[in-house]
PyMOL Python script that loads the backbone (N, CA, C, O; Angstrom):
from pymol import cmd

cmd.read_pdbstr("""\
ATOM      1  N   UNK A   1      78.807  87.798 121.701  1.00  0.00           N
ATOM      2  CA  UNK A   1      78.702  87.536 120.289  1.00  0.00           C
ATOM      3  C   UNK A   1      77.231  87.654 119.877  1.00  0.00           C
ATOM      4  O   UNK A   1      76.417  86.953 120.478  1.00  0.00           O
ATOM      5  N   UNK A   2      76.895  88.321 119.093  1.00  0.00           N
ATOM      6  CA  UNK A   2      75.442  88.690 118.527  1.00  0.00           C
ATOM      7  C   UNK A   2      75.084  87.522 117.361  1.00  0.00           C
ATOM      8  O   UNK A   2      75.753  86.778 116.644  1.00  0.00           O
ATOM      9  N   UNK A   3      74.071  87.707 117.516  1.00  0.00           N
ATOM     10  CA  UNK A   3      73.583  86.393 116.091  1.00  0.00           C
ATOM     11  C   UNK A   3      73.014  87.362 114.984  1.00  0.00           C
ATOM     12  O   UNK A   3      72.488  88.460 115.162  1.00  0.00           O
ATOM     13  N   UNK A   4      73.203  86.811 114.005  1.00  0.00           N
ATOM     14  CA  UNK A   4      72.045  87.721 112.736  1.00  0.00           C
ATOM     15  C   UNK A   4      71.771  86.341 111.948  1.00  0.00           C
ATOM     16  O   UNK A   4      72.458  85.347 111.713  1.00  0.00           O
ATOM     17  N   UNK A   5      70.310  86.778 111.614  1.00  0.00           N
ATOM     18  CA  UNK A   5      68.988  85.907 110.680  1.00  0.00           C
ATOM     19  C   UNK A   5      69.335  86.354 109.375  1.00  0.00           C
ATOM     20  O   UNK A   5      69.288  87.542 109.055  1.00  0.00           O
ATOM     21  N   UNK A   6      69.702  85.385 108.571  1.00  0.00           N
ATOM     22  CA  UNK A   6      69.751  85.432 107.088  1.00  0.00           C
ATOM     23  C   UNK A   6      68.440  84.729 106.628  1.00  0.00           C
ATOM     24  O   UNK A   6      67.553  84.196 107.294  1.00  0.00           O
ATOM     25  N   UNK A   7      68.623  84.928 104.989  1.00  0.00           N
ATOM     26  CA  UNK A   7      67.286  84.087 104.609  1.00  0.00           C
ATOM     27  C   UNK A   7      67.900  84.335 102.675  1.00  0.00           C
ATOM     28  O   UNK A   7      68.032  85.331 101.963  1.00  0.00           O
ATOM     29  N   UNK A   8      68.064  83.237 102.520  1.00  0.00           N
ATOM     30  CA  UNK A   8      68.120  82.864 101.376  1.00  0.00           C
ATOM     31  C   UNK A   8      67.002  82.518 100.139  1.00  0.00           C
ATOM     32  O   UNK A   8      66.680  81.331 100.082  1.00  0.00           O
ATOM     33  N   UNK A   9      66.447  83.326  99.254  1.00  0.00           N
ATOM     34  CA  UNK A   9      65.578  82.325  98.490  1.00  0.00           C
ATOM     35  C   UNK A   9      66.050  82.377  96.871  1.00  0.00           C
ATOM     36  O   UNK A   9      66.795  83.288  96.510  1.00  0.00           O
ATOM     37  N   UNK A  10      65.569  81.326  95.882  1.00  0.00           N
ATOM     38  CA  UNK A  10      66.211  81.317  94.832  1.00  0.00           C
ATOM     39  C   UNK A  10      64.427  81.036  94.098  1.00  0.00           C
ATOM     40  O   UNK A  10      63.585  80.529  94.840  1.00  0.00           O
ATOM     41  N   UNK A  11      64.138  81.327  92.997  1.00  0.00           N
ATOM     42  CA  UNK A  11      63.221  80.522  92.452  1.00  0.00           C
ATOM     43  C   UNK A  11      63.462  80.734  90.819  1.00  0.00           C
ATOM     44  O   UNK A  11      64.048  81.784  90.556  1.00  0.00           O
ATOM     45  N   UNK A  12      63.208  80.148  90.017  1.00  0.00           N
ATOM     46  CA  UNK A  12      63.214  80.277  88.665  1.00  0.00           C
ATOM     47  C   UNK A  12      62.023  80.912  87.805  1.00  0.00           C
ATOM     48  O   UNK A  12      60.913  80.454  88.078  1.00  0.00           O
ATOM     49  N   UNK A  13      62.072  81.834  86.873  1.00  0.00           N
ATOM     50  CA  UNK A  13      60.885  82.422  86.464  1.00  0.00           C
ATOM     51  C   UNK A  13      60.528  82.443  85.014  1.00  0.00           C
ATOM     52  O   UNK A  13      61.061  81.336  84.942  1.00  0.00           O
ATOM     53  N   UNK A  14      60.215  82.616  84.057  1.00  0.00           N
ATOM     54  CA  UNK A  14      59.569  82.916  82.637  1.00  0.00           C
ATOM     55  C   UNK A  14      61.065  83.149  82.004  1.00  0.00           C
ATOM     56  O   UNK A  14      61.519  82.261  81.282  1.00  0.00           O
ATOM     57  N   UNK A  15      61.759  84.210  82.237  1.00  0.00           N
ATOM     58  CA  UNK A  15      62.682  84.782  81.841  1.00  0.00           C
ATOM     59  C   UNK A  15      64.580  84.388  82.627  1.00  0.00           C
ATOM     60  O   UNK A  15      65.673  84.626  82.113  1.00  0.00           O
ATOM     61  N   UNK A  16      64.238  83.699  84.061  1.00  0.00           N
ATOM     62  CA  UNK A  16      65.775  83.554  84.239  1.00  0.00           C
ATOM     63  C   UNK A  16      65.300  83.233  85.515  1.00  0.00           C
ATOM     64  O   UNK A  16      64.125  83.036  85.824  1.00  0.00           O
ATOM     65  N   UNK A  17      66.533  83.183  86.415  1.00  0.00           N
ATOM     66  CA  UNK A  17      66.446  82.889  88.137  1.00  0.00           C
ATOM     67  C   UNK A  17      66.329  83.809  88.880  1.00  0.00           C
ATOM     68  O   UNK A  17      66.836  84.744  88.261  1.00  0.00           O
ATOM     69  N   UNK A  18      65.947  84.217  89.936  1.00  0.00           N
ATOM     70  CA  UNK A  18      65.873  85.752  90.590  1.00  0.00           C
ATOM     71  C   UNK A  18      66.882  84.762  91.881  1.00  0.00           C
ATOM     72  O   UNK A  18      66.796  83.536  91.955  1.00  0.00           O
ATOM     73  N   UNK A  19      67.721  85.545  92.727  1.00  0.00           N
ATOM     74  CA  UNK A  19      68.429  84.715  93.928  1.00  0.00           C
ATOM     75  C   UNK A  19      68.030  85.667  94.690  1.00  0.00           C
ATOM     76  O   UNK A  19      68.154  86.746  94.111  1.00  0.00           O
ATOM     77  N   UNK A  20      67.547  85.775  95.875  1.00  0.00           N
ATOM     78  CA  UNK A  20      67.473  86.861  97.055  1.00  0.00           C
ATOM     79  C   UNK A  20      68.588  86.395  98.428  1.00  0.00           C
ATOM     80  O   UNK A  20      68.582  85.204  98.740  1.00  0.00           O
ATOM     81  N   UNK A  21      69.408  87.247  99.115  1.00  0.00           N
ATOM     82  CA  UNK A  21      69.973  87.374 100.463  1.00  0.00           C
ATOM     83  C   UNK A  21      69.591  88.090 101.343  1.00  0.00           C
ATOM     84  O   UNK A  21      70.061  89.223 101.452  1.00  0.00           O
ATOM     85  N   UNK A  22      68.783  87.689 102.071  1.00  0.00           N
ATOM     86  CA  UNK A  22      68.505  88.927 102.884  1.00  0.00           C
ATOM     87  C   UNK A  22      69.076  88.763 104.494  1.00  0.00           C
ATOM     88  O   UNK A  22      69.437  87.618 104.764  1.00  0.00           O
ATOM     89  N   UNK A  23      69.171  89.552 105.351  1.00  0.00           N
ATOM     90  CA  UNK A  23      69.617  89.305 106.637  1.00  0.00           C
ATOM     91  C   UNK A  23      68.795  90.902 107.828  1.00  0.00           C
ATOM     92  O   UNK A  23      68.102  91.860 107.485  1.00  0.00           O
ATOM     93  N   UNK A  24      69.273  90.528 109.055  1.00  0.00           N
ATOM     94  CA  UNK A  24      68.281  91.576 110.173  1.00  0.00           C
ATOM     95  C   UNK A  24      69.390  92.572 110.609  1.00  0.00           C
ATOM     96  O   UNK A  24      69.114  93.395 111.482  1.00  0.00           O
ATOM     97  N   UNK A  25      71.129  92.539 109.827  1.00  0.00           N
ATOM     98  CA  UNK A  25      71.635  93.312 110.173  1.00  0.00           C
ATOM     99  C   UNK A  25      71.338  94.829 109.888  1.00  0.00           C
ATOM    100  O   UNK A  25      70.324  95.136 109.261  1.00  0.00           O
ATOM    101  N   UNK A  26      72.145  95.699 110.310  1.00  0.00           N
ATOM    102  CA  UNK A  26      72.518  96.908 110.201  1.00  0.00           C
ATOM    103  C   UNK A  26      72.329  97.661 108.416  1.00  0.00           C
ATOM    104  O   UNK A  26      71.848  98.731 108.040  1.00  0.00           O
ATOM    105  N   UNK A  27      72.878  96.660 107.768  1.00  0.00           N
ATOM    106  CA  UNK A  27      72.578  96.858 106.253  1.00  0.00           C
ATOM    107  C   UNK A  27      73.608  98.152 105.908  1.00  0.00           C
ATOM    108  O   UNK A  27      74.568  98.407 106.635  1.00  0.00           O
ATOM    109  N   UNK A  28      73.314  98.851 104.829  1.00  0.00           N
ATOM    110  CA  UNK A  28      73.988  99.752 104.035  1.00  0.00           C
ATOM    111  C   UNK A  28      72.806 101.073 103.704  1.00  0.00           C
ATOM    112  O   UNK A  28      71.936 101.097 102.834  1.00  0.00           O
ATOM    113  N   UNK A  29      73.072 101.876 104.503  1.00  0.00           N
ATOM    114  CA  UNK A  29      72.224 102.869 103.988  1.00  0.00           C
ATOM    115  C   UNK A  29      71.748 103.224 102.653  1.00  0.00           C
ATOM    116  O   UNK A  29      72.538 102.845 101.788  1.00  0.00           O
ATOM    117  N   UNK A  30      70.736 103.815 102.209  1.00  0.00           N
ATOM    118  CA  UNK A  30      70.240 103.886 101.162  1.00  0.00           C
ATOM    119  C   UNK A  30      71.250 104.415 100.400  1.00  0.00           C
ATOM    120  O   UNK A  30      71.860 103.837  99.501  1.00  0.00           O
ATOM    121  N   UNK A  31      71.417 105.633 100.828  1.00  0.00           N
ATOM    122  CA  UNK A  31      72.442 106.602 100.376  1.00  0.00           C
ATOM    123  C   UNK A  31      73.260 106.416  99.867  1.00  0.00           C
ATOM    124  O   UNK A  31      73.676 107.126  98.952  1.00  0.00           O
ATOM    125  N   UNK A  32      73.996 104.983 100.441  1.00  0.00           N
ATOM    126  CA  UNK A  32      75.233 104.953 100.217  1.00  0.00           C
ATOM    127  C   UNK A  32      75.426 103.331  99.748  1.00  0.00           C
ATOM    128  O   UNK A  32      76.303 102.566 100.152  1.00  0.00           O
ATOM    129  N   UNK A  33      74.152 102.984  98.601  1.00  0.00           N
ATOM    130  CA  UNK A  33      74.647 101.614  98.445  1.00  0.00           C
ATOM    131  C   UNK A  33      75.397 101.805  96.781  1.00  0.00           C
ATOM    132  O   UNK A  33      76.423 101.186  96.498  1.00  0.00           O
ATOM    133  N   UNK A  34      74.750 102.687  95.844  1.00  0.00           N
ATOM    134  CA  UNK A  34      75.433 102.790  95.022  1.00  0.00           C
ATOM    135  C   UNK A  34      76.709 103.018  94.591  1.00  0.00           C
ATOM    136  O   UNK A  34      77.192 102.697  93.505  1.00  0.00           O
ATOM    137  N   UNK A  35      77.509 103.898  95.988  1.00  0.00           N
ATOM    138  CA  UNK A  35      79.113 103.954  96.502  1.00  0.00           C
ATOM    139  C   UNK A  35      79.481 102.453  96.712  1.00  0.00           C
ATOM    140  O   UNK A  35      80.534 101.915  96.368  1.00  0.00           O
ATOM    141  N   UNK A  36      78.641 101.999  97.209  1.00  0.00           N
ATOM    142  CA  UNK A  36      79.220 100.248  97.687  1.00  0.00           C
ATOM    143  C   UNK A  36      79.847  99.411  96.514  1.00  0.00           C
ATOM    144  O   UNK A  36      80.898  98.775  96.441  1.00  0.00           O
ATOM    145  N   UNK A  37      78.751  99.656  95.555  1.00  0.00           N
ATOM    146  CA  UNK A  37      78.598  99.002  94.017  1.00  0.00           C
ATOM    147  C   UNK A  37      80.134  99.286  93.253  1.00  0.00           C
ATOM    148  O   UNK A  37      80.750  98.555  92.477  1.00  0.00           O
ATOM    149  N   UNK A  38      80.414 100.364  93.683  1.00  0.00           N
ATOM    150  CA  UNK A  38      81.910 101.324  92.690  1.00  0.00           C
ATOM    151  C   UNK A  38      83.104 100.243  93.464  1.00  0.00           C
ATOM    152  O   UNK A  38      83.401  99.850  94.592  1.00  0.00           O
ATOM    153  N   UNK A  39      83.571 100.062  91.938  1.00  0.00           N
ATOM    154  CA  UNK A  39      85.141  99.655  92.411  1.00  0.00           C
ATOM    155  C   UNK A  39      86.140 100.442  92.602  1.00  0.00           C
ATOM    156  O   UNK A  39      86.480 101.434  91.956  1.00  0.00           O
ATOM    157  N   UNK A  40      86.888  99.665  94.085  1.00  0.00           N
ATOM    158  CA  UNK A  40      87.631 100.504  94.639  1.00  0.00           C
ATOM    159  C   UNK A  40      86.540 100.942  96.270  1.00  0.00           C
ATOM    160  O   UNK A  40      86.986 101.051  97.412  1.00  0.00           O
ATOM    161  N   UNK A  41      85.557 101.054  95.971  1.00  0.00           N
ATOM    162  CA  UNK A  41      84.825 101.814  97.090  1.00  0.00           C
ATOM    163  C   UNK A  41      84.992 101.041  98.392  1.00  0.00           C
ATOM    164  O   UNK A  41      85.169  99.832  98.247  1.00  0.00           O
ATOM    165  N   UNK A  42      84.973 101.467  99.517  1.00  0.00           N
ATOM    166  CA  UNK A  42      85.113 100.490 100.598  1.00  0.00           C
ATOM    167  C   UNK A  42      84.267 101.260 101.865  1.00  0.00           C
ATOM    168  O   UNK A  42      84.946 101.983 102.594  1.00  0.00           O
ATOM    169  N   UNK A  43      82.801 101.133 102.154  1.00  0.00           N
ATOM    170  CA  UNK A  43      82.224 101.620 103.154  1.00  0.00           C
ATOM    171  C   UNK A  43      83.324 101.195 104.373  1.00  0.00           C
ATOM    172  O   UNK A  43      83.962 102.045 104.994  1.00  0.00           O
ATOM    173  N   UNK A  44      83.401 100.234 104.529  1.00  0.00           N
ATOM    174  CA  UNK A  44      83.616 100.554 105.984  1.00  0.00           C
ATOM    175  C   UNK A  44      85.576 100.030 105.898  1.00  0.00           C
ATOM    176  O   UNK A  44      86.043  98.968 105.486  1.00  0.00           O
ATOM    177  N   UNK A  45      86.305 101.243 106.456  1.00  0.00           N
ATOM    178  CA  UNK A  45      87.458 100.779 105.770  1.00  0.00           C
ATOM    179  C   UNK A  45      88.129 100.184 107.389  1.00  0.00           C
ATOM    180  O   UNK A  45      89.308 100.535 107.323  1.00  0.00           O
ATOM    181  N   UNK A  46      87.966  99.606 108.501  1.00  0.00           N
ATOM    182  CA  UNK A  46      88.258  99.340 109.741  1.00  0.00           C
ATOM    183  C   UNK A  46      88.589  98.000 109.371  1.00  0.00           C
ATOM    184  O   UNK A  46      89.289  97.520 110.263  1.00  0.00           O
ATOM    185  N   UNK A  47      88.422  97.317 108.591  1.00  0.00           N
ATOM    186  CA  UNK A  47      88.214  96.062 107.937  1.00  0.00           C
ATOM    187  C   UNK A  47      89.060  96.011 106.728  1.00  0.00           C
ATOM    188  O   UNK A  47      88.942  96.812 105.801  1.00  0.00           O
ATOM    189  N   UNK A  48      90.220  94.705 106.777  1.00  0.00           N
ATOM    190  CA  UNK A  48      90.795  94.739 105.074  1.00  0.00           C
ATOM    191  C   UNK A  48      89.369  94.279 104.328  1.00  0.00           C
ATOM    192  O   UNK A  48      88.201  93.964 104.559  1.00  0.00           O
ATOM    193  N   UNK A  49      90.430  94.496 103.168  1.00  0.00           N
ATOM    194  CA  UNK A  49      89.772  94.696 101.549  1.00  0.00           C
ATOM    195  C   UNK A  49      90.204  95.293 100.433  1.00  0.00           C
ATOM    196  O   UNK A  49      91.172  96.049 100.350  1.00  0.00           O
ATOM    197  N   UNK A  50      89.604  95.008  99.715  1.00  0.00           N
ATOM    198  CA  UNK A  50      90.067  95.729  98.391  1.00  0.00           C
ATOM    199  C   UNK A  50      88.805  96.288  97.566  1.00  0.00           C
ATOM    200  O   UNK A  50      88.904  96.584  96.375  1.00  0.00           O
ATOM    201  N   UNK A  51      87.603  96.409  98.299  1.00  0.00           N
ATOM    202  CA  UNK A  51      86.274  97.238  98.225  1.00  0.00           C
ATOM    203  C   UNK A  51      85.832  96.367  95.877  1.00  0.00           C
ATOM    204  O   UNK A  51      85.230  96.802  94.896  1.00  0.00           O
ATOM    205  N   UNK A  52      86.353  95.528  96.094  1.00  0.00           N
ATOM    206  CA  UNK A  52      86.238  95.223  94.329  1.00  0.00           C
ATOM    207  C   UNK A  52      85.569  94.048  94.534  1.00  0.00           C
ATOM    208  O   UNK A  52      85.225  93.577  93.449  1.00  0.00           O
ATOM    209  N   UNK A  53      85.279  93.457  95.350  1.00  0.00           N
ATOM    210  CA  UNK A  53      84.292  91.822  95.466  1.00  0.00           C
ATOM    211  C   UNK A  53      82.817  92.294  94.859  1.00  0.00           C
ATOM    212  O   UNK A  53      82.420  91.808  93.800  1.00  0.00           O
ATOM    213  N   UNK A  54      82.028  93.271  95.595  1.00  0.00           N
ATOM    214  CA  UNK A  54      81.123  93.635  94.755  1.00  0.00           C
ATOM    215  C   UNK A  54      80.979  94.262  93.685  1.00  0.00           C
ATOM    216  O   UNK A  54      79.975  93.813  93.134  1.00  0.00           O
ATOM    217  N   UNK A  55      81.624  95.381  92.846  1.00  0.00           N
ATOM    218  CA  UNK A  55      82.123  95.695  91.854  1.00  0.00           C
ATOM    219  C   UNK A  55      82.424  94.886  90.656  1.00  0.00           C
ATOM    220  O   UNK A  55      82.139  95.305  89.534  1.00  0.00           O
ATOM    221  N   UNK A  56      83.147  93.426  90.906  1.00  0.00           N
ATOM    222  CA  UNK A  56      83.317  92.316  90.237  1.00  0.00           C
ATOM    223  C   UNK A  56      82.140  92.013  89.759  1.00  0.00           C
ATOM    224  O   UNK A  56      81.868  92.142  88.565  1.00  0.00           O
ATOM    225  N   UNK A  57      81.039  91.429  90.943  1.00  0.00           N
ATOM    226  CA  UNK A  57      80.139  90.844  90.903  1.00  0.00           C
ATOM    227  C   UNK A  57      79.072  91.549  89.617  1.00  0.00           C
ATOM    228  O   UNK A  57      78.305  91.058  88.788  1.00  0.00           O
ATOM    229  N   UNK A  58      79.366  92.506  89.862  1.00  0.00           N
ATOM    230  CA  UNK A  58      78.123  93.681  89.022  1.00  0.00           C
ATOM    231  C   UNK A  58      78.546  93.456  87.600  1.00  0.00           C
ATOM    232  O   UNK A  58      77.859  93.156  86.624  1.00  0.00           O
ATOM    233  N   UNK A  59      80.280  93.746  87.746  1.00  0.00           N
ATOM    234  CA  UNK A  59      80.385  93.301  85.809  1.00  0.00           C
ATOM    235  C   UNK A  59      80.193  91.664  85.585  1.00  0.00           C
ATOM    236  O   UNK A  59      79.835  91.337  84.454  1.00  0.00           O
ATOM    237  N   UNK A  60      80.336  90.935  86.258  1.00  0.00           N
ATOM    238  CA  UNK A  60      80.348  89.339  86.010  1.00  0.00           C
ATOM    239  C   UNK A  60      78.667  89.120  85.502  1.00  0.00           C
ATOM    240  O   UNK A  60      78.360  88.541  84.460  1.00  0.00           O
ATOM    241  N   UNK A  61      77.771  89.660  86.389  1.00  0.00           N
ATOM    242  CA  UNK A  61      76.836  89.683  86.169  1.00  0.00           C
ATOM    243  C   UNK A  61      76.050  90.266  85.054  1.00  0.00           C
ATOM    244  O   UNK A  61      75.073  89.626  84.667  1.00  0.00           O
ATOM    245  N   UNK A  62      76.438  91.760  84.301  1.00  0.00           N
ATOM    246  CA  UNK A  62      76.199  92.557  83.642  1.00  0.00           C
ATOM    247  C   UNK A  62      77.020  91.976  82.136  1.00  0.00           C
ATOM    248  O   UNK A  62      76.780  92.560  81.080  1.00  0.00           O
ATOM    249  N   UNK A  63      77.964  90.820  82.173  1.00  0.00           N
ATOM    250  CA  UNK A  63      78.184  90.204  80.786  1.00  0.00           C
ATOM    251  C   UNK A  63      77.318  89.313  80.625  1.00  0.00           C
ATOM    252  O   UNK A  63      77.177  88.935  79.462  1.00  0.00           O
ATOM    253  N   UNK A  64      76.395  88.630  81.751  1.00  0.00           N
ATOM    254  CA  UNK A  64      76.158  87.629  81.366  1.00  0.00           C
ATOM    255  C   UNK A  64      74.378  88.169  81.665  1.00  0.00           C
ATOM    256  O   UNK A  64      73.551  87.362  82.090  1.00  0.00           O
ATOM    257  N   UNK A  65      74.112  89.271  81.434  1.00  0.00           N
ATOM    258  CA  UNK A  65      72.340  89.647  81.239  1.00  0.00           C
ATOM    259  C   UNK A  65      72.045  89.869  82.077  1.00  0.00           C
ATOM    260  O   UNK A  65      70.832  89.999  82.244  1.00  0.00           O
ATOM    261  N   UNK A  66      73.004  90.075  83.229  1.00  0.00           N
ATOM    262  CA  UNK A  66      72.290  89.631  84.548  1.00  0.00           C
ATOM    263  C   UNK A  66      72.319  90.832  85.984  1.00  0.00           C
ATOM    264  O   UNK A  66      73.497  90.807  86.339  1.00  0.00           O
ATOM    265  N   UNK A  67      71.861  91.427  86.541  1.00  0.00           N
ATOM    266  CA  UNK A  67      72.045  92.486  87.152  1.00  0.00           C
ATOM    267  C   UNK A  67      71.924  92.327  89.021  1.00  0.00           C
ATOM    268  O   UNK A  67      71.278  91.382  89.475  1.00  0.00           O
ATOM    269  N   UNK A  68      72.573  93.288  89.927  1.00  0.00           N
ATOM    270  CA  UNK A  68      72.932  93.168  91.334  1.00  0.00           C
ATOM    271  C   UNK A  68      72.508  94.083  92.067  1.00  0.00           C
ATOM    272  O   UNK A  68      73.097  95.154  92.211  1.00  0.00           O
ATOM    273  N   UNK A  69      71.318  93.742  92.679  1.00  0.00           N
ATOM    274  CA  UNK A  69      70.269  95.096  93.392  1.00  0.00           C
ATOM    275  C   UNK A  69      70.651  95.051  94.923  1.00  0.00           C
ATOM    276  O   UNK A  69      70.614  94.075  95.672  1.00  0.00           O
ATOM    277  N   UNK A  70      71.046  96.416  95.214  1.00  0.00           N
ATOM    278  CA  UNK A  70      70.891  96.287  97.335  1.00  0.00           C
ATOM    279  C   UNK A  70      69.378  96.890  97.250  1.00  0.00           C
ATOM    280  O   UNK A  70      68.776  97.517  96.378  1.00  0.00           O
ATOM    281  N   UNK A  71      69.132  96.549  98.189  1.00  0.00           N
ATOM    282  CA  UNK A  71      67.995  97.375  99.026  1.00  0.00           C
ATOM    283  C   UNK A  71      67.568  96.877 100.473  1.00  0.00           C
ATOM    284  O   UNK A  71      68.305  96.035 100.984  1.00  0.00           O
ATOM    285  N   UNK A  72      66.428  97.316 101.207  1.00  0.00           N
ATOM    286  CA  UNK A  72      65.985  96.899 102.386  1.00  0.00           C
ATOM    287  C   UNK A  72      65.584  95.852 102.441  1.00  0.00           C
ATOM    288  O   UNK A  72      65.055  95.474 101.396  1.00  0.00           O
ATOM    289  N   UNK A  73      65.602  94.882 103.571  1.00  0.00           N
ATOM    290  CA  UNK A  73      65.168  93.832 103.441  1.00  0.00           C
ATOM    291  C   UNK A  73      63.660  94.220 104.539  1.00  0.00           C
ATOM    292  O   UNK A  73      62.808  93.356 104.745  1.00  0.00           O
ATOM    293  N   UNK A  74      62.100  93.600 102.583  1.00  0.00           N
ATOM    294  CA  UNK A  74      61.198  94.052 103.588  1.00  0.00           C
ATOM    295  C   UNK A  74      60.664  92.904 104.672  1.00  0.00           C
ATOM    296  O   UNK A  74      59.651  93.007 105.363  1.00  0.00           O
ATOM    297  N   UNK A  75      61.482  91.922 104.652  1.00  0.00           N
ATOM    298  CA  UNK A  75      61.261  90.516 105.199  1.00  0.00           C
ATOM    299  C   UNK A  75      61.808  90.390 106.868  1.00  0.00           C
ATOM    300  O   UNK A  75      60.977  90.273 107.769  1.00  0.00           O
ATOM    301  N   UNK A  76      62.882  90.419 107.075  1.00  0.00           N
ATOM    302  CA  UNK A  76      64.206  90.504 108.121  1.00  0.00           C
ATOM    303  C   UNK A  76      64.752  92.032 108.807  1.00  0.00           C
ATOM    304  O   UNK A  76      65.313  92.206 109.889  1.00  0.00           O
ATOM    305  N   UNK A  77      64.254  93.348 107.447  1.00  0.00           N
ATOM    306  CA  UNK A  77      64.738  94.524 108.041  1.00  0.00           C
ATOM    307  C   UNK A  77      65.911  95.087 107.641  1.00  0.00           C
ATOM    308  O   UNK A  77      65.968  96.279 107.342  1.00  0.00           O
ATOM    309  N   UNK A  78      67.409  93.935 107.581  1.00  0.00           N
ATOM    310  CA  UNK A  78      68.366  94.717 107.214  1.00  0.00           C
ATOM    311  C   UNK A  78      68.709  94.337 105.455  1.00  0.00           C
ATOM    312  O   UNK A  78      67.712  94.242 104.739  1.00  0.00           O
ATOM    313  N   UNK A  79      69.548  94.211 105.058  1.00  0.00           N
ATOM    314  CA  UNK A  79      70.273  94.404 103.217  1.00  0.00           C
ATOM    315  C   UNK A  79      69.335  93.470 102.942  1.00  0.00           C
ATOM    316  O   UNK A  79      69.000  92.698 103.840  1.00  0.00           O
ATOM    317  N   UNK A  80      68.711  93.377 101.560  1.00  0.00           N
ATOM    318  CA  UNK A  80      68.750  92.239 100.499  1.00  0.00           C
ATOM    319  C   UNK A  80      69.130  92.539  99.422  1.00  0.00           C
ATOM    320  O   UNK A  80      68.829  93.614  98.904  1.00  0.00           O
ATOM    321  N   UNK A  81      70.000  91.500  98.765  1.00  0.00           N
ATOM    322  CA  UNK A  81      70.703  91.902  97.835  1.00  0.00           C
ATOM    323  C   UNK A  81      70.098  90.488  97.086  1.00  0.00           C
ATOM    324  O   UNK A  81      69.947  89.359  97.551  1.00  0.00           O
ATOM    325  N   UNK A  82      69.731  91.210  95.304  1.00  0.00           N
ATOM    326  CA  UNK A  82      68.912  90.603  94.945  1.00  0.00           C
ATOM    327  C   UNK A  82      69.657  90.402  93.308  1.00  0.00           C
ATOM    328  O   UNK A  82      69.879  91.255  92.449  1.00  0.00           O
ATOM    329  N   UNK A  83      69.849  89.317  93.308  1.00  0.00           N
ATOM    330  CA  UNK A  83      70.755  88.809  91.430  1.00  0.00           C
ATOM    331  C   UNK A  83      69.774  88.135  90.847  1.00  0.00           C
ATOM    332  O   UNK A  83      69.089  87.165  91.171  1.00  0.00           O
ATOM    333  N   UNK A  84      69.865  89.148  89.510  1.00  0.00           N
ATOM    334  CA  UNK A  84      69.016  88.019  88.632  1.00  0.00           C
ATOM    335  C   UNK A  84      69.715  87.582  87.138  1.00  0.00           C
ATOM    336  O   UNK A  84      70.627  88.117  86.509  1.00  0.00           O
ATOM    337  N   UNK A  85      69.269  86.932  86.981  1.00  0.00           N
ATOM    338  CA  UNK A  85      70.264  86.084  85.780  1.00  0.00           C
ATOM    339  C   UNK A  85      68.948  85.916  84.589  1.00  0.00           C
ATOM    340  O   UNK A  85      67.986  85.162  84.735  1.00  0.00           O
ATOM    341  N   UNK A  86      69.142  86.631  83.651  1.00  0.00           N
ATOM    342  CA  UNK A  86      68.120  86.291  82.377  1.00  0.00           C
ATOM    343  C   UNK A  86      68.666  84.813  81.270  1.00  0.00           C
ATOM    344  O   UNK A  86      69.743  84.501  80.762  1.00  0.00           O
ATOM    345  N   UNK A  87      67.751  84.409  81.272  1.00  0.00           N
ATOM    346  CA  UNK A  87      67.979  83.198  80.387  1.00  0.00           C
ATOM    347  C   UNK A  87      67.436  83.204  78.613  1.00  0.00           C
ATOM    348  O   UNK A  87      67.627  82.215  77.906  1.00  0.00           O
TER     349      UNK A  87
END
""", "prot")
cmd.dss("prot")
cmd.show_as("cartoon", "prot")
cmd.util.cbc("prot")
cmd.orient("prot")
């Protein structure tokens, strides 16, 4: 059984909350995080799902000002996925 390092940070700013997730896994290629984002999409299909948990997240977020970034984590190495919420 392998371990992976997460790292959580939240802080509040001028304009709203920024939340960061980051972790040392494998992550989501560059390439292919904006496919991730699409509902319906399902990178890795070996695994149930219904590829719409993140998809959700993006419109839940996008009614309420608020937007859902992947990228590298430059902290840990693998995903951070970064929500921010405008106030």
């Amino acid at each position: 059984m392998s371990q992976t390092t997460f790292q959580v940070t939240a802080r509040r700013t001028e304009s709203g909350i920024e939340l960061c997730i980051e972790d040392d896994a494998p992550g989501i290629p560059e390439g292919a995080r904006d496919e991730a984002l699409r509902s319906g999409s399902r990178l890795d299909t070996s695994v149930r799902g219904t590829g719409l948990g993140l998809s959700i997240s993006v419109d839940l977020l996008a009614a309420y000002v608020g937007k859902l970034e992947l990228r590298t984590s430059e902290r840990l190495g693998g995903l951070a996925c970064e929500v921010t919420l405008r106030m």
